[in-house]
VEXDREN-2710 file (C-alpha; in Angstrom, 1 decimal):
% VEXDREN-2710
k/r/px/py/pz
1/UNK/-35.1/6.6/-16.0
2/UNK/-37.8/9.0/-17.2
3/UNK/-41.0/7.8/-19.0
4/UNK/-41.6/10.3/-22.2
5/UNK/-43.4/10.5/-25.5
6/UNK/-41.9/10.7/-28.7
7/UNK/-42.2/14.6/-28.3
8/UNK/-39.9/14.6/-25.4
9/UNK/-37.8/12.3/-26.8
10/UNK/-36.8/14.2/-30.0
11/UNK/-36.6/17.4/-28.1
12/UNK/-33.6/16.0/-25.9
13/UNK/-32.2/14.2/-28.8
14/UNK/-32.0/17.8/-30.4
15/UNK/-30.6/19.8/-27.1
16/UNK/-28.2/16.6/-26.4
17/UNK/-26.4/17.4/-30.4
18/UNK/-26.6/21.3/-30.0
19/UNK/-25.0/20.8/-26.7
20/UNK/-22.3/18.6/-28.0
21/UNK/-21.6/19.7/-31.2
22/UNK/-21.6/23.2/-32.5
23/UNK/-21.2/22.4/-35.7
24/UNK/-25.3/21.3/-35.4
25/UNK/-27.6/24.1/-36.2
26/UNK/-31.5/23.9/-36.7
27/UNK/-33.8/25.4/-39.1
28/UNK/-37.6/25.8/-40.0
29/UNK/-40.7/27.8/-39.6
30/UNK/-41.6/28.9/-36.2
31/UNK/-39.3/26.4/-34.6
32/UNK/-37.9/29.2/-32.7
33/UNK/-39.6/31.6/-30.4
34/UNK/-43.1/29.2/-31.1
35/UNK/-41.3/25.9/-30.5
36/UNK/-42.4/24.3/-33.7
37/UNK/-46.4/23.2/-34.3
38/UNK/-45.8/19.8/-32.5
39/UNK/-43.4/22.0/-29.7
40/UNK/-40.4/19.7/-30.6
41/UNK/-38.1/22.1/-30.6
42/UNK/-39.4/23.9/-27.7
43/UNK/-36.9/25.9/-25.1
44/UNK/-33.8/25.6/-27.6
45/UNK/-34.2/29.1/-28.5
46/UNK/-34.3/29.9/-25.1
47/UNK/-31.3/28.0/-24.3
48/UNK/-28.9/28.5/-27.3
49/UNK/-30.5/31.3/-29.6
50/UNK/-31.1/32.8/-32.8
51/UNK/-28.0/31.5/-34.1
52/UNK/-28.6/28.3/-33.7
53/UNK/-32.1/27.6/-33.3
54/UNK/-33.3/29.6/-36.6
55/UNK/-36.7/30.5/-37.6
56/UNK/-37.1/30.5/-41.7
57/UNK/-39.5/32.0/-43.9
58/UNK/-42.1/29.7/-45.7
59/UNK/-40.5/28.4/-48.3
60/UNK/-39.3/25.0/-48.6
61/UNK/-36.7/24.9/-51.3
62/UNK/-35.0/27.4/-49.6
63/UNK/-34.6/26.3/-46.1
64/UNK/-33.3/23.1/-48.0
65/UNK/-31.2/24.7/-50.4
66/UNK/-29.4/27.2/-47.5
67/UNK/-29.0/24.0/-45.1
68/UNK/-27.4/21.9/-48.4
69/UNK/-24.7/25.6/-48.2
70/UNK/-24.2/25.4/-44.4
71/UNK/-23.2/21.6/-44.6
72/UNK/-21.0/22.2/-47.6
73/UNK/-18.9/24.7/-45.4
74/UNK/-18.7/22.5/-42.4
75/UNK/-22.0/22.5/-40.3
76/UNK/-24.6/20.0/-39.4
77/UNK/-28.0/21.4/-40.3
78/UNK/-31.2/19.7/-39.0
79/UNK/-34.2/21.1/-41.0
80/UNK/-37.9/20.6/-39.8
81/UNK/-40.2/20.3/-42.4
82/UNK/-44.0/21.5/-40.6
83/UNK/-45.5/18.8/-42.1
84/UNK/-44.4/16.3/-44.9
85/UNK/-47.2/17.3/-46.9
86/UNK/-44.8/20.3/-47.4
87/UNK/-41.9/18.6/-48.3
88/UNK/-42.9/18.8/-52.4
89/UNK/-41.4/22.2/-53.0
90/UNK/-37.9/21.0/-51.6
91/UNK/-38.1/18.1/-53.4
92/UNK/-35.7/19.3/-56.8
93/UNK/-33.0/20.1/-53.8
94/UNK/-33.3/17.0/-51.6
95/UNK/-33.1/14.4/-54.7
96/UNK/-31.1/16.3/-57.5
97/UNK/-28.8/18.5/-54.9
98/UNK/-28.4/17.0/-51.6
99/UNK/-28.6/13.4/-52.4
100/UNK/-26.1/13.6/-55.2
101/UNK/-23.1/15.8/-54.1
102/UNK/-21.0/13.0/-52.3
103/UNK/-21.4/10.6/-55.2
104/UNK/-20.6/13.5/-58.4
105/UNK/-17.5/14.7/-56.1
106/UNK/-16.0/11.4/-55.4
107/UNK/-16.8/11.5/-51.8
108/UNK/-14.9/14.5/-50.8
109/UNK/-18.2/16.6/-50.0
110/UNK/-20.5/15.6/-48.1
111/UNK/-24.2/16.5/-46.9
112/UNK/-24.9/16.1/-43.0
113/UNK/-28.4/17.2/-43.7
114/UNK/-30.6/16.0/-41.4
115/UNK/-34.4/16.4/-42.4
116/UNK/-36.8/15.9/-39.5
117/UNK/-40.6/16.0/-40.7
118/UNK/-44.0/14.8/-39.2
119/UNK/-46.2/12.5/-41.4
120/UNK/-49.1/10.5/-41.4
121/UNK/-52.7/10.6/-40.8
122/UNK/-54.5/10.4/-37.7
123/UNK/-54.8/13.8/-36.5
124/UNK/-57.7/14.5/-39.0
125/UNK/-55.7/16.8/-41.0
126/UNK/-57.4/16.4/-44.3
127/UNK/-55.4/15.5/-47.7
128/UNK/-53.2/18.5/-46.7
129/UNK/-51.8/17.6/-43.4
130/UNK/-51.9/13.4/-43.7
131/UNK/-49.6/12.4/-46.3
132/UNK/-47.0/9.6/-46.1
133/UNK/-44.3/10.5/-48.6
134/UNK/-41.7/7.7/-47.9
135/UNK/-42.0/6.0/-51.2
136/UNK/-41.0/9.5/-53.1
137/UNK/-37.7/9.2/-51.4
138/UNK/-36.9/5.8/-51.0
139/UNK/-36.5/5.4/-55.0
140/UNK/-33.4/7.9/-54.0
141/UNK/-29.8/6.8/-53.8
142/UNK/-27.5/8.8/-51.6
143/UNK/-30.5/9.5/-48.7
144/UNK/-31.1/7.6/-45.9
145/UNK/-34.9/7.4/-44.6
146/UNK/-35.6/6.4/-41.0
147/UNK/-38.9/6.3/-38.9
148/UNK/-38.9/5.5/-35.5
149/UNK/-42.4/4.4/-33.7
150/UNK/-41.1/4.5/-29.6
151/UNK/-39.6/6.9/-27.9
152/UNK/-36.4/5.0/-27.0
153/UNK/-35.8/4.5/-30.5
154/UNK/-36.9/8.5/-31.4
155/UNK/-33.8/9.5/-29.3
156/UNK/-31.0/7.2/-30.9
157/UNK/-32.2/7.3/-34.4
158/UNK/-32.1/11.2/-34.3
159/UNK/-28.7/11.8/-32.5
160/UNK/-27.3/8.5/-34.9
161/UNK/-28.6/10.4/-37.7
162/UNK/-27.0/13.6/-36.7
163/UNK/-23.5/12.1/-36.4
164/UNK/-24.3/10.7/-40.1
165/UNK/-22.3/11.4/-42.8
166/UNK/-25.1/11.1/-45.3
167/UNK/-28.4/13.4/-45.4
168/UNK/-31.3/11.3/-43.4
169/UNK/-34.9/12.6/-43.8
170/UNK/-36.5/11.5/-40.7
171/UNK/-39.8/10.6/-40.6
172/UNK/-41.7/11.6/-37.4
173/UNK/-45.1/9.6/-36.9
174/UNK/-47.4/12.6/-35.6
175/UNK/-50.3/10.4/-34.6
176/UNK/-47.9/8.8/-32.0
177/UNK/-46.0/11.8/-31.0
178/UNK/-47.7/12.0/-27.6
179/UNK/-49.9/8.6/-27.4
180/UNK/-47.2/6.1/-27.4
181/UNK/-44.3/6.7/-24.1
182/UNK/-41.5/4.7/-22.9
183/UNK/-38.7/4.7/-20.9
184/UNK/-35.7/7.1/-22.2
185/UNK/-32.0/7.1/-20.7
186/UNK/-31.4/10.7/-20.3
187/UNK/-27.7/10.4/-21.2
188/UNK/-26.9/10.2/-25.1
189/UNK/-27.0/6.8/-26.9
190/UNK/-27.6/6.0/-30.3
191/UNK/-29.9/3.3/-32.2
192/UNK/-27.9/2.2/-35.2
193/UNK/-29.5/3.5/-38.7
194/UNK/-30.3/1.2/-41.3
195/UNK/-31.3/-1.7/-38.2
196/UNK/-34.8/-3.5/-37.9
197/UNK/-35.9/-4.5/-34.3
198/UNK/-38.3/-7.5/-33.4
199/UNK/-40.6/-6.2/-31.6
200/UNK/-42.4/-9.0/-30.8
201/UNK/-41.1/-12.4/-30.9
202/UNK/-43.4/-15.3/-33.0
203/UNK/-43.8/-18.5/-35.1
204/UNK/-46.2/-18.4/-37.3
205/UNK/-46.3/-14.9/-39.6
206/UNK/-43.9/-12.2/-39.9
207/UNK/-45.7/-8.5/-39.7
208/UNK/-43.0/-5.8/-41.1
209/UNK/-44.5/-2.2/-40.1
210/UNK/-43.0/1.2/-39.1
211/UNK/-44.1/4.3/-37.6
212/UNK/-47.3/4.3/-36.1
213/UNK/-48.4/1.2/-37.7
214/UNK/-45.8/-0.7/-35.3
215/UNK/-48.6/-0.1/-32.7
216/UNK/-51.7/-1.5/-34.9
217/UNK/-49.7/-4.5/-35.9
218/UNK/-49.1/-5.4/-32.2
219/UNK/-52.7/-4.8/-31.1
220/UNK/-53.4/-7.3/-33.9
221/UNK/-50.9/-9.4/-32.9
222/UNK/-52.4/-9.7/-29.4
223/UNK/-56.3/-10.0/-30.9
224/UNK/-54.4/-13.4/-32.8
225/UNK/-53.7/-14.8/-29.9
226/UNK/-57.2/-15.9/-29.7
227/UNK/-56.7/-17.4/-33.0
228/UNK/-54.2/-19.4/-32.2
229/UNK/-51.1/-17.5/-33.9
230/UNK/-48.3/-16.7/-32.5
231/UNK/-47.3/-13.1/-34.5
232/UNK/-43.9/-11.9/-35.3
233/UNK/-43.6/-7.9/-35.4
234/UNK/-40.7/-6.8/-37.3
235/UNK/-40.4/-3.4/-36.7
236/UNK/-38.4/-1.7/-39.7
237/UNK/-37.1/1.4/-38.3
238/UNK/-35.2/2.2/-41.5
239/UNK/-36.6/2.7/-45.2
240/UNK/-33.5/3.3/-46.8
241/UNK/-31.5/0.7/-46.6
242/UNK/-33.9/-1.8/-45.6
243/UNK/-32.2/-4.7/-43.5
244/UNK/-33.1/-7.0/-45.5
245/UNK/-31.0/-10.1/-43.3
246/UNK/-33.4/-9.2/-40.1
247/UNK/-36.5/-9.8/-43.3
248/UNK/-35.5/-12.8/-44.7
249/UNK/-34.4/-14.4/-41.4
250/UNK/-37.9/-13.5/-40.1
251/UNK/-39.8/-15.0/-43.1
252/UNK/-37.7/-18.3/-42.8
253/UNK/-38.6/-18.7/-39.8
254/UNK/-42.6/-18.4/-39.9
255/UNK/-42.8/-18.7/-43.7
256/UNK/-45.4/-16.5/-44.4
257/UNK/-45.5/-12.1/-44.2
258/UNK/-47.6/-9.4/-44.1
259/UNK/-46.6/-6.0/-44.8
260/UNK/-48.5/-2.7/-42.8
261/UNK/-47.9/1.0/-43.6
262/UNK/-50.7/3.9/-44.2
263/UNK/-48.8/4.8/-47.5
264/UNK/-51.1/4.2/-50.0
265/UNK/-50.8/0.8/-51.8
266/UNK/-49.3/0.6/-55.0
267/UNK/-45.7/1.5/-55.3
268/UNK/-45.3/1.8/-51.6
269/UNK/-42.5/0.4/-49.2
270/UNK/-44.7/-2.5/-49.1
271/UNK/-44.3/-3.6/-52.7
272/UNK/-40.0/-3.6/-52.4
273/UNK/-40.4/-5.6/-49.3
274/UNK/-42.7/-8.1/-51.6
275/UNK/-40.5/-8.2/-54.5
276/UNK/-37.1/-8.6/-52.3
277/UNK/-39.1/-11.7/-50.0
278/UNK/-40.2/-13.5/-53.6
279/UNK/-36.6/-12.6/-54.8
280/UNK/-34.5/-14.1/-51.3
281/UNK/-36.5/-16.1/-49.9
282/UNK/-39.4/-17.6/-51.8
283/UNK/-38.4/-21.1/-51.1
284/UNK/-39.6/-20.0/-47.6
285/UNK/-42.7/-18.7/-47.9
286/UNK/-45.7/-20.6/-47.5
287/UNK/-48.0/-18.1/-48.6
288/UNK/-48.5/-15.0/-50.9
289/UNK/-47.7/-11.9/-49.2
290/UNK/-49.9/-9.8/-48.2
291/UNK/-50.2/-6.1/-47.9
292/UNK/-52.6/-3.9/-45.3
293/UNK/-52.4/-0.2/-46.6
294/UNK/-54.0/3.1/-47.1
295/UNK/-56.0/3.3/-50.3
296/UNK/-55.1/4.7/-53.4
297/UNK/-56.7/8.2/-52.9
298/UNK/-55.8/11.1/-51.0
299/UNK/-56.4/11.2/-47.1
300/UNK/-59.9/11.8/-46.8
301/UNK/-60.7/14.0/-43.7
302/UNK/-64.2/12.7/-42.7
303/UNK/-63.0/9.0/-43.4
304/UNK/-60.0/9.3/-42.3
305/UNK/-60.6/5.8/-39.8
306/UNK/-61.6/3.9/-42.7
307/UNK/-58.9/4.7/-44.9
308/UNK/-56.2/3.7/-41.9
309/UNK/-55.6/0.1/-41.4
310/UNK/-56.9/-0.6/-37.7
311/UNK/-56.0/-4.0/-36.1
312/UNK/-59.3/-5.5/-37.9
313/UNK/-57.7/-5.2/-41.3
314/UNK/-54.5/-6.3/-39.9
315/UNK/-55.9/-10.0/-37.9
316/UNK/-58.0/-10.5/-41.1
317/UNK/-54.8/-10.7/-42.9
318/UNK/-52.9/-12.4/-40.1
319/UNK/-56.0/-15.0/-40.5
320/UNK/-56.2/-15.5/-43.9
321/UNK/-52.1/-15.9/-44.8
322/UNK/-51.7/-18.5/-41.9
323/UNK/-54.9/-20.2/-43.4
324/UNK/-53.4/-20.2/-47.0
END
């Protein structure tokens, strides 16, 4: 079994659904000939051309807006946004088009739409190239978000989310894509959307992260251990839905939660997982809940470390909600 990155991951996820479907097409900017910025997509040109593997022009509504077309009349787009930063000027397709067209037909058309799209700081990108958008799309029905944060997982989110009959954006974690490798069957399997994982088992606080922040909440976790707590990382995998049984049955068992994500704080992901934990399961909890986030400014390029939560932030709030 192979040891690969995220990058490698995606990459045969994406030859493993041209291969077996051709139905599946892909679309973006230089994702062709160029491979894509991150080289996700590189070789498919190569191996099943300009047909398939096609390069757009720059515009965003458009390469949205054809891809919404192609799944009406029977194919499976998967569109690469460069960079979610990028995503704004699609966003009047993805939430008033895409989203919507199974529920105002009365489920006789349907969107395979997948939209794959880096995000996230930690490449010093600057306000332009940093954003985490998830909370713009979350607030959408008909859309399911997913964000994987190890390479195992990169491969059967993306081929379960091809095979999905709803549109998926698919939120890659760029500051992983190379740093963070696992072991990856090379035959196709798929990770069931709309799961949480554990990855790590514990007793006394329940950390629910995704992404890249998976990693910093287990780095934490293992700092805690010196404290004396025994950390529970609840890795969320998907946004939209959240599983909100794997959540609850977490909290109930360590009684207290703390939420990470880069997303700036207020109105993020880690607000709806507060509100539903004080809604289900406050006769649990033992503490308030706690959030660890970016700050509510853009991505700053020179300060980019401080604005991340690093396992620091993460243990002091580990600390202070078992101390509560």
């Amino acid at each position: 079994m192979p040891t690969w990155n995220l990058v490698q991951s995606l990459n045969d996820a994406l030859r493993i659904a041209l291969r077996a479907d051709d139905r599946v097409v892909l679309l973006g900017e230089d994702i062709g000939r160029n491979g894509g910025v991150f080289r996700v997509t590189e070789g498919l040109f190569d191996q099943f051309g300009p047909q398939r593997v096609i390069d757009t022009p720059l515009a965003e509504g458009g390469i949205v807006g054809t891809a919404i077309g192609m799944a009406l009349y029977g194919l499976r787009p998967v569109v690469e946004i460069q960079f979610m930063d990028f995503i704004y000027p699609a966003y009047d397709q993805i939430v008033n088009e895409l989203a919507k067209y199974r529920y105002r037909s009365g489920g006789r058309c349907a969107t395979p739409v997948l939209i794959r799209t880096p995000y996230g700081a930690g490449i010093r990108g600057g306000p332009y190239h940093s954003q985490s958008a998830e909370a713009c799309f979350t607030h959408v029905p008909g859309l399911r978000v997913v964000v994987p944060s190890t390479p195992y997982d990169a491969k059967g989110l993306l081929l379960a989310a091809v095979r999905s009959e709803d549109p998926v954006l698919f939120m890659e974690p760029k500051r992983i894509y190379r740093t963070v490798k696992g072991e990856v069957p090379q035959e196709p399997y798929e990770v069931p959307l709309g799961q949480a994982r554990v990855a790590r088992e514990g007793r006394h606080v329940s950390c629910f992260a995704y992404g890249a922040m998976v990693q910093v909440a287990l780095e934490a976790a293992r700092l805690a251990e010196a404290r004396d707590l025994d950390v529970e990382v609840v890795d969320l995998r998907s946004l939209l839905p959240l599983d909100e049984p794997a959540l609850i049955e977490s909290v109930r068992k360590t009684g207290r939660a703390v939420i990470v994500h880069e997303a700036p704080r207020t109105g993020g992901v880690g607000a709806e997982i507060a509100a539903l934990l004080a809604e289900k399961a406050i006769d649990a909890l033992h503490a308030p809940v706690l959030r660890v986030t970016g700050f509510d400014t853009p991505v700053p390029f020179a300060l980019e470390p401080h604005y991340l939560p690093d396992p620091p932030r993460v243990l002091d709030a580990y600390v202070r909600v078992a101390s509560y």
